[in-house]
N, C-alpha and C positions, 0 to 999 in steps of 0.2 A: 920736965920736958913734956909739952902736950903732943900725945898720938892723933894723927890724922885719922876718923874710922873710915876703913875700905870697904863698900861692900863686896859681897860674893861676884863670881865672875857668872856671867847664865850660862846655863848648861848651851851644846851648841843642839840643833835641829835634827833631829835623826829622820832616815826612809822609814816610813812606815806602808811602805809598799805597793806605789804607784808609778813606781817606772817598772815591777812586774807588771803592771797591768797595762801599762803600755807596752811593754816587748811583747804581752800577750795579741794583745790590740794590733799590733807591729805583723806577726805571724799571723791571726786570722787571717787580713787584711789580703799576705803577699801570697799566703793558700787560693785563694779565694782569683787571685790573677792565674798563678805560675801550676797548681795542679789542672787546671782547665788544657793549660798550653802544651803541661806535660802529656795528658789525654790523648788531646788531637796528634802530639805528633806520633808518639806509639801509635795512634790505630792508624795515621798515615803510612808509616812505615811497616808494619801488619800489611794494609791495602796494597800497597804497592809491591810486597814480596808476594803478595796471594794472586798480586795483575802481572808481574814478569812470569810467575810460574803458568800462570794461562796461556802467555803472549808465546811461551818458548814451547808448549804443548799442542798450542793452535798451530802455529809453525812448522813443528815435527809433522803432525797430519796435513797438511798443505803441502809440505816435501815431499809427501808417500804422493800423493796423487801427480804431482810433477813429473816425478822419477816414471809412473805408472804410462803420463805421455810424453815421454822423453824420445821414445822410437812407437808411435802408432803401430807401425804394421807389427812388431812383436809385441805386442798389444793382443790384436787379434789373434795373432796366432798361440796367445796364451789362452784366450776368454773363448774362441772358438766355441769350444767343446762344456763350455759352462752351461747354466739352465736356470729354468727360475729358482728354483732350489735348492740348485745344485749350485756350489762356489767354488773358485779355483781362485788357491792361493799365489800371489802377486810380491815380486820382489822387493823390497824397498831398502834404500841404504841404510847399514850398522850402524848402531849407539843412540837410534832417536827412539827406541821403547817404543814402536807399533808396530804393526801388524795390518796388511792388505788385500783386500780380497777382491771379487766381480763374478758377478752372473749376471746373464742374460734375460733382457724384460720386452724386445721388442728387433724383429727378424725385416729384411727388405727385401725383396725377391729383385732378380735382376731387370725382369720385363714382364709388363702389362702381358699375361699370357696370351690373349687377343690379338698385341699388335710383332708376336714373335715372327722370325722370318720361317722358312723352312728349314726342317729340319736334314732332309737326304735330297740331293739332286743330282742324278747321273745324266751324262751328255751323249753315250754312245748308243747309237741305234741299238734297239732289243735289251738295255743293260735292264730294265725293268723285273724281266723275267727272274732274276736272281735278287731281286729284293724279294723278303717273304711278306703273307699276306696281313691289310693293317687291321688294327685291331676294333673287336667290336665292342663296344662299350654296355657295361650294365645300366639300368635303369638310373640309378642313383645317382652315376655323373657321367652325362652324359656328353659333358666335354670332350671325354678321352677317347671318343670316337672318331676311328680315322687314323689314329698315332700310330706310329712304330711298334708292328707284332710284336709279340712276346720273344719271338725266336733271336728279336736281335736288342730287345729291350726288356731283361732279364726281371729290373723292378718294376716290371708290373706282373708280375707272377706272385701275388700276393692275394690270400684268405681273403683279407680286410680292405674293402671295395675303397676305403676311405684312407688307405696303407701305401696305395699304386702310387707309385712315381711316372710317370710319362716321360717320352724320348722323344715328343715333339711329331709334327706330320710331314710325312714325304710330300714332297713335289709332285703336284700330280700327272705333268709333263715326263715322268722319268720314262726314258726309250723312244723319245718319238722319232717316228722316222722321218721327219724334217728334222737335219743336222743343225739349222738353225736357229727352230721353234726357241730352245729356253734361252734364247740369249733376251728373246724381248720381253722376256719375264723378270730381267737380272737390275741388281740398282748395285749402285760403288757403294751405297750406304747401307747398312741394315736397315730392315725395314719390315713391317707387317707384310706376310704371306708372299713374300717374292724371296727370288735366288739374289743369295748374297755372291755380289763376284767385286770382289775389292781389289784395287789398286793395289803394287808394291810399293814397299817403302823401300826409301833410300838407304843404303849401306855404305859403312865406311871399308872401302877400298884397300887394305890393309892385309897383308898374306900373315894368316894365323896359324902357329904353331897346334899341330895333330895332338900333343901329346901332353896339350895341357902344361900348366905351372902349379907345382907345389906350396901350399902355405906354411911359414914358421910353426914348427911344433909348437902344440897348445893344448891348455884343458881339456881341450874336446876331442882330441886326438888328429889324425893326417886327414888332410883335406885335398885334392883336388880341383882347380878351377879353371876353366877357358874365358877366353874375353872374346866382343862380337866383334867380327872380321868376314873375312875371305877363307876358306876352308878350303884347298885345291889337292889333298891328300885325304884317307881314308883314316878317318876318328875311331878308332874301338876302345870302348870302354867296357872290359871284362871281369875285372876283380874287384876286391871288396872295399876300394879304396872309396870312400864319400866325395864324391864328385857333385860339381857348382858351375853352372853354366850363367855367368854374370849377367844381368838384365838388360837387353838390348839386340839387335837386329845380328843376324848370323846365315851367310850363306858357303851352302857346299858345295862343289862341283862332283866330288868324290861319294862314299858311302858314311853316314851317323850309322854306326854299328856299337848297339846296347845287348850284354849276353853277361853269362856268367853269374857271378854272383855283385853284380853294377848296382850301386844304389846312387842314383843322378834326382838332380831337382836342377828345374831350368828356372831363373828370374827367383826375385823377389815377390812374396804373395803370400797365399793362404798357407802353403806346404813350406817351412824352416828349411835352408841348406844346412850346409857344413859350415858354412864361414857367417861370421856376427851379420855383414852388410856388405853391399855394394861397395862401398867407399873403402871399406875395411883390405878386402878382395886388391882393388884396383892401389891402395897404398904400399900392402905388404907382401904380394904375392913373390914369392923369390923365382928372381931375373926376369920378372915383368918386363914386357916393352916398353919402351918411354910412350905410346900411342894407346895403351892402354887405355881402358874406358868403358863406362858404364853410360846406359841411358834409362829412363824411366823403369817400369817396374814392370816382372814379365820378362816373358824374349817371345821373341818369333823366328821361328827357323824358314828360309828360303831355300826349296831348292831348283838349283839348274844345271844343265850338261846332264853330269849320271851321277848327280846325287842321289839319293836316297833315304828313307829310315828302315834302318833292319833292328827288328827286335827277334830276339830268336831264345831259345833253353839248349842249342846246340852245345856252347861250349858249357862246361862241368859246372854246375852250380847248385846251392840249394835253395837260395832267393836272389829273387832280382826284383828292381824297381825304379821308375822312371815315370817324374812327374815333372809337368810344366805348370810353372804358375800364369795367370792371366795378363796378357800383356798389356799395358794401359800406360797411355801419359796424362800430363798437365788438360785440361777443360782448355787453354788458350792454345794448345799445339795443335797446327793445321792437320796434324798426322792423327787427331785422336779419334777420325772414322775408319780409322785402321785399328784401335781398341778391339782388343777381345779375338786376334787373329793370332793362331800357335803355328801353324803349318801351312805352306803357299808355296805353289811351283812358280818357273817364268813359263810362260806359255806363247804358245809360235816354234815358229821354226826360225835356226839363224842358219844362215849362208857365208859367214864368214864376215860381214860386215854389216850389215842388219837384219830386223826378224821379220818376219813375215807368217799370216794368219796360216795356222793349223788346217787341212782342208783336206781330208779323205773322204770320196765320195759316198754317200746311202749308208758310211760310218761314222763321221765326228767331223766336226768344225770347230775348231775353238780362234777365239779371237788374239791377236796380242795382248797383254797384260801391259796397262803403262804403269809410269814410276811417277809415285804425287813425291813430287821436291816439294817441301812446303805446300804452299795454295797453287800451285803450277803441275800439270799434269805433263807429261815427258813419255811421247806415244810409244818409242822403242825404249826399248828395255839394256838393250846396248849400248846407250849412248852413258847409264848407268853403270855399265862393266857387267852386267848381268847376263849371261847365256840361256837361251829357253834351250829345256829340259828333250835330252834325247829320249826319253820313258814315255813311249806311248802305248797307249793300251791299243789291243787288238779287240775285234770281235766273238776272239774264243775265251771261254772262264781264265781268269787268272791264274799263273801260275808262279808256284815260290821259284825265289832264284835262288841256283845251288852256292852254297857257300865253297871257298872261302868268296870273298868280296871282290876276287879279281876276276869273276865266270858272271861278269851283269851283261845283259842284252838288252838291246831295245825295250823287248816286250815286258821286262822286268816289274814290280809292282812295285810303284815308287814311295810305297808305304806297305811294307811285307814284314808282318809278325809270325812269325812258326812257334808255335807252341807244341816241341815234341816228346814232353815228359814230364812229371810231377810235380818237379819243381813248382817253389811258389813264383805267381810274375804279378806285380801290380802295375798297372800301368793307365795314365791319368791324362789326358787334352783338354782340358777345359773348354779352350778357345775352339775355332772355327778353323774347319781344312779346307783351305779352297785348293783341289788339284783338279781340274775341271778336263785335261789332258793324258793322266795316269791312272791309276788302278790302285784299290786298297783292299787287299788281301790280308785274313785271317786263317791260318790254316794249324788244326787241330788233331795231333797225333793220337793216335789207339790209348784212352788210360789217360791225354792228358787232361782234361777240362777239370780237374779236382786241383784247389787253391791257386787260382784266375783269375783277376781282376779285372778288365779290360773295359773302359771307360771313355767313349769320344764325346764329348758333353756339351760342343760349343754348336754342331752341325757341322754338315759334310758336303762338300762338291767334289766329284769323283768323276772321272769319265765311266768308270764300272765301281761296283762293290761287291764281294763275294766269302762269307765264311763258309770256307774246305775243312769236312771232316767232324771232328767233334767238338763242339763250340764248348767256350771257358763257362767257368758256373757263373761266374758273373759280368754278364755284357753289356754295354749300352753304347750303340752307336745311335747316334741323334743328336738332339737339342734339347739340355734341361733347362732348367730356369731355376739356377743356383741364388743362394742366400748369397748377398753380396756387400750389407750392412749389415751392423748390428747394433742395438744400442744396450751398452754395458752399464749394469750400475755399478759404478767404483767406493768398496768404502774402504776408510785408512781409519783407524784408531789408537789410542794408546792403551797398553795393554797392561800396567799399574800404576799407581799412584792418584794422586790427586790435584785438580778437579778430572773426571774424564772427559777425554776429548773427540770427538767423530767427527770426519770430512766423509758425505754424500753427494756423490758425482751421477748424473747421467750424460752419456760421453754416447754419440754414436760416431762409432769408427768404420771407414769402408778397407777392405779386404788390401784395398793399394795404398792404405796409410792415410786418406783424407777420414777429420776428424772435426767434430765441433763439439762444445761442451753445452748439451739443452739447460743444465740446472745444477748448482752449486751450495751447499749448504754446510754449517760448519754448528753441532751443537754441543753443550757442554753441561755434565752432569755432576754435579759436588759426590763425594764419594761418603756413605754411610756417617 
């Protein structure tokens, strides 16, 4: 049987290692795309955690300067007292890690000193005699020649010629015996070198409790506050209770009696009450009247019939104190050339159904005072509800009226402080007194003038003026020319971590809460 021959079968193909070199090839290749990709997006998301934690740190420091102008006037009344080097730390809300501060880089005075009004102007024949003599001036500035002596303008009693504060220059009219002379001197407006005699303002008609309303216990402990009304009973405020006279117009027919150990702030302004704000006050006051109310910033107190202000150390005390802030509205309120007025009689006489000019012979003339309702002038005063003032001064020195508050007469001093003992008293007007009818008596017992305050800073119209006895250590009746702006620099920071971050404000703020911001900067410093 013949065999077929078979040959071998071939071996089959083996890898000898070219689809390594393709998977090799394979992986350069997707390196070469997907590590690029990977790159970018880590440092994107790097970038972006390093940009949120900027955006949340710029943030935080824009919060602080917000919070800083959230309430202007406590603004000022924080920064006040700051200086170029000197800082005063700023509240700012918890958990954003910074820290606020502000000093003071640039001051405004109130008035071109130039075009100020006067500073004292009395209306009664001979009242002259009891102003003391004005002052003479040193070489060096010779400005303050003419101003308010020493005797009654205690800050110029100063080593340092360049130290003196001035209280402004009397009327050089005071005592004429033409009862009429300074009326043609007078403007409703403030004005360079004339008698300021302004217009009343309108009041709300409203019978105002004596005794004040209590605020809900708080942080800050008991407070005190009256709202502006009609005042037809006698106000004493004697104990140590913090008392707030709400911002806005207030008249009295009866006595403002401040004594004891009374700590009083009138209005919103330079000097903090006891209660947060006006709004605050007129929200929470327990058993408020529904008519309750506030108006601009300041008060002004009116008086007529036998109101008065009695400031006295009669009753038991070891300090007493009593400040008004400047009273001022909006730039568009017909009422704002009533700005800068703390204290105003009605002036005339009434008869029962309207008022009629003031007119003792070779003694005083004073005219009626109208009522500006808006841009509308309103000749009597009682068509207002307003009573002109039984206080009128005689042609003998003034004299205190004996307490209590029920022994007032005629001739009473419609502005009478007794200072008859140690006691501390500060006491503060910024604004302008126009009583052109009444008397303002200071009168100083044996041993009191040590820890005295006593400060009239806006100017005076007085029918007389007279300090009896021993004057306070520290006096000023006149007219200053207070700082009335500021411009603060505000800076807010973060206080660790990284990057650092600083907001730089310059903010100037005035004393009633207007505010602009000049300049805004925000910079940021990577951290070591």
């Amino acid at each position: 049987m013949r065999r077929r021959l078979v040959s071998p079968a071939r071996a089959e193909r083996r890898d000898e290692g070219s689809a390594f070199v393709l998977a090799l090839v394979t992986i350069l290749v997707a390196s070469l795309v997907v590590l690029p990709v990977m790159d970018y997006t880590m440092s994107v998301l790097r970038t972006d955690s390093v940009r949120s934690d900027f955006t949340e740190r710029t943030e935080a420091v824009k919060g602080g300067l917000r919070a800083a102008l959230f309430d202007p006037v406590l603004l000022y009344q924080a920064c006040v007292d700051s200086g170029r080097t000197t800082s005063v730390e700023l509240a700012v809300p918890p958990g954003l890690g910074i820290r606020s501060y502000c000093t003071t880089t640039k001051d405004a005075l109130q008035d071109v000193p130039s075009e100020q009004r006067f500073a004292i102007a009395t209306t009664q024949v001979g009242s002259e005699a009891m102003i003391p003599p004005n002052y003479v001036a040193e070489p060096e500035r010779p400005e303050l020649d003419g101003t308010v002596g020493t005797d009654w303008c205690t800050s110029m009693v100063n080593a340092d010629v360049n130290a003196k504060i001035p209280c402004g220059k009397p009327y050089p009219g005071n005592g004429n015996t033409d009862t009429t002379a300074w009326q043609a001197d007078t403007s409703s407006t403030s004005e360079g070198a004339v008698v300021f005699a302004p217009a009343l303002p309108p009041f709300q008609n409203y019978l105002a409790y004596a005794g004040g309303y209590m605020m809900p216990p708080g942080d800050t402990g008991p407070c005190r506050v009256y709202f502006p009304g009609k005042y037809t009973d006698d106000v004493v405020i004697a104990d140590s209770t913090p008392t707030y006279f709400v911002s806005g117009i207030y008249y009295f027919e009866k006595a403002l009696r401040i004594s004891g150990n009374a700590q009083v702030v009138a209005g919103t302004g330079k000097m903090p009450g006891c209660v947060e704000s006006d709004a605050v006050a007129v929200a929470d006051a327990i058993n408020a009247p529904f008519d309750a109310t506030s108006n601009g910033v300041g008060a002004t107190f009116v008086f007529g019939a036998n109101g008065r202000l009695v400031i006295d150390t009669v009753a038991s005390g070891s300090a007493m104190s009593f400040v008004m802030n400047r009273r001022l509205v909006a730039e568009e309120d017909p009422l704002r050339v009533l700005n800068d007025v703390s204290i105003m009689s009605v002036n005339g006489v009434f008869n029962g159904s309207a008022t009629a000019p003031l007119d003792l012979p070779a003694q005083l003339n004073v005219p009626v005072t109208p009522v500006l309702n808006g841009s509308v002038y309103s000749p009597d005063p009682w068509t207002h509800f307003y009573r002109a003032s039984n206080l009128v001064s005689t042609p003998s020195l003034p004299v205190a009226c004996a307490l209590p508050l029920s022994g007032v007469t005629a001739d009473c001093p419609i502005i009478d402080i007794q200072l008859t003992n140690a006691s501390t008293v500060t006491l503060k007007i910024p604004g302008y007194v126009s009583v052109p009818q009444g008397s303002v008596l200071v009168t100083g017992g044996t041993g009191s003038s040590a820890n005295k305050t006593i400060s009239f800073g806006g100017g005076i119209l007085a029918a007389q003026m007279a300090v009896d006895g021993e004057p306070p250590a520290f006096l000023q009746l006149g007219l200053l020319n207070p700082v009335v702006q500021k411009t603060f620099k505000i800076v807010t920071e973060t206080v660790s971590g990284s990057p650092s971050v600083r907001s730089i404000a310059l903010v100037q703020v005035n004393e009633s809460g207007g505010h602009a911001v000049n300049s805004w900067v925000i910079e940021t410093t990577a951290s070591g």
